[in-house]
C-alpha positions in Angstrom: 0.0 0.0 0.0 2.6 2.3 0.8 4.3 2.0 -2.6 1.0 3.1 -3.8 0.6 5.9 -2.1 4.3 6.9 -2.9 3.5 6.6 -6.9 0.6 8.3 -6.7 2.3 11.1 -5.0 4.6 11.1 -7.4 2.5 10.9 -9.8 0.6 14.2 -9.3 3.8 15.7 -8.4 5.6 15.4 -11.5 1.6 16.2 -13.0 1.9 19.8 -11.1 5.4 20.2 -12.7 4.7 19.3 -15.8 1.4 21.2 -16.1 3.5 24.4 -14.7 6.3 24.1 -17.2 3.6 24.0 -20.2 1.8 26.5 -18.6 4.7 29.2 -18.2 5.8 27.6 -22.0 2.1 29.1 -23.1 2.6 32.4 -21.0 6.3 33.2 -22.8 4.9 32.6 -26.2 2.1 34.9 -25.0 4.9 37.8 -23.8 7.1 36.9 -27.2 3.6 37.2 -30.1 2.1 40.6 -30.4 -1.9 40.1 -29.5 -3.0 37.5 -27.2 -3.4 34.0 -27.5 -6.2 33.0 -25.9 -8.1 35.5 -28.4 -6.0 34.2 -31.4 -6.9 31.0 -30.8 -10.3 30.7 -29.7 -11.8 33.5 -30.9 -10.0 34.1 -33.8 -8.8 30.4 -34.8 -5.5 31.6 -36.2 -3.5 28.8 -37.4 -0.4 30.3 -37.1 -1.1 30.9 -33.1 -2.4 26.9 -32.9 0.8 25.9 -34.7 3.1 27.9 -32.7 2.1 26.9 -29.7 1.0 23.1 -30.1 4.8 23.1 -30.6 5.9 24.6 -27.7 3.3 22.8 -25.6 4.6 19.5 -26.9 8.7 20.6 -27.1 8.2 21.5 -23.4 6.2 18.3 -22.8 9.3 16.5 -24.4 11.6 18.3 -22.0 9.4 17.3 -18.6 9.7 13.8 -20.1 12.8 13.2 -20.3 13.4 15.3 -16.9 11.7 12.8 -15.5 12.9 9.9 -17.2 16.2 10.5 -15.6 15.7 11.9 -12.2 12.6 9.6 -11.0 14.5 6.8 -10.0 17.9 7.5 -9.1 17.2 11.1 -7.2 14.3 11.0 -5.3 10.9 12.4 -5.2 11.6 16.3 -4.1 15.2 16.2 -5.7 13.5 15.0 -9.1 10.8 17.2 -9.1 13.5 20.4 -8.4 15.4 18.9 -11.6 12.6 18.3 -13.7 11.3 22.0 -12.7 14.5 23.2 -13.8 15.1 21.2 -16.8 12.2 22.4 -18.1 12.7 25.6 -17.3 16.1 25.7 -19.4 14.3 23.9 -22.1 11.6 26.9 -22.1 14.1 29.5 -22.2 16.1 27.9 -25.1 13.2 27.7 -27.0 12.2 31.3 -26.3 15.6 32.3 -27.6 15.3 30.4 -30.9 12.5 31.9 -31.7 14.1 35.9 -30.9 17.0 34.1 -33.3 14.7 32.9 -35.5 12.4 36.0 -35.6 15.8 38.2 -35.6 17.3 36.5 -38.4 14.5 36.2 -40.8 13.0 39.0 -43.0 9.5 38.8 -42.0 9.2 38.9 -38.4 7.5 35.3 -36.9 6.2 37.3 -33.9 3.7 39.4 -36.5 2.8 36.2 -38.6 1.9 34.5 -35.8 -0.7 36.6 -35.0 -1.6 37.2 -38.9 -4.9 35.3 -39.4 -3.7 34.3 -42.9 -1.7 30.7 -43.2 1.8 31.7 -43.3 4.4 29.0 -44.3 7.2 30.6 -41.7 5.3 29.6 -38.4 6.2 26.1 -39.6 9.5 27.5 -39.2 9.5 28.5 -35.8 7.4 25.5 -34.3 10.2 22.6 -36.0 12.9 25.3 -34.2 10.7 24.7 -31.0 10.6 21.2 -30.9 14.2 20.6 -32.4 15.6 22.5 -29.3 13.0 20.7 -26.8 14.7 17.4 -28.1 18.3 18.3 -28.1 17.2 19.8 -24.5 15.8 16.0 -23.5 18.8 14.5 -25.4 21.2 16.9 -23.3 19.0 15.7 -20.0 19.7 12.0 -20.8 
């Protein structure tokens, strides 16, 4: 019973983190698009928005992951839930920084087609840079 209880614990623990991580993820691609997303993307449907940040939801997902993958067993619950916090952390910021590169190097700024309503090609850009960092992140983790 008690290895039950210490799963399930676990469990929602690494459930908090991870839902925190995706959350502040959401919130930084919020601060980083001009307009905000909630609007873009219910309201508005713009694809671009949904793209850009099913991406980041799933690259920081693929962070938490493998944060996890590595720190459940052989750390601890409070010591693995600090490194998974953090991993994902770094991953988020990496990812935020690709996307000032990306949107820095490119001639039509990805933070104003984002929140363009018409389909723009470049936001497929940005979210393959999003989850090509979030797995050299979880590869880096490993």
């Amino acid at each position: 019973m008690n290895e039950i209880l210490s799963s399930s614990l676990s469990a929602l623990g690494y459930g908090v983190v991870g839902t925190v991580v995706m959350l502040l993820g959401y919130l930084i691609t919020d601060l980083l698009t001009p307009g905000k997303l909630h609007q873009l993307i219910w309201e508005d449907r713009n694809p671009n928005a949904i793209l850009l940040v099913s991406a980041n939801t799933l690259g920081a997902a693929v962070v938490v992951v493998s944060a996890i993958m590595s720190s459940y067993s052989e750390l601890g619950l409070v010591p693995g839930l600090v490194s998974t916090a953090v991993f994902g952390l770094i991953g988020l910021v990496v990812m935020a920084l690709s996307f000032l590169l990306i949107d820095l190097l490119t001639p039509t700024k990805i933070s104003h087609i984002v929140s363009n309503a018409e389909w723009h090609p470049a936001t497929w850009v940005s979210a393959t840079a999003h989850l090509s960092i979030a797995l050299v992140v979880a590869a880096a983790i490993s």
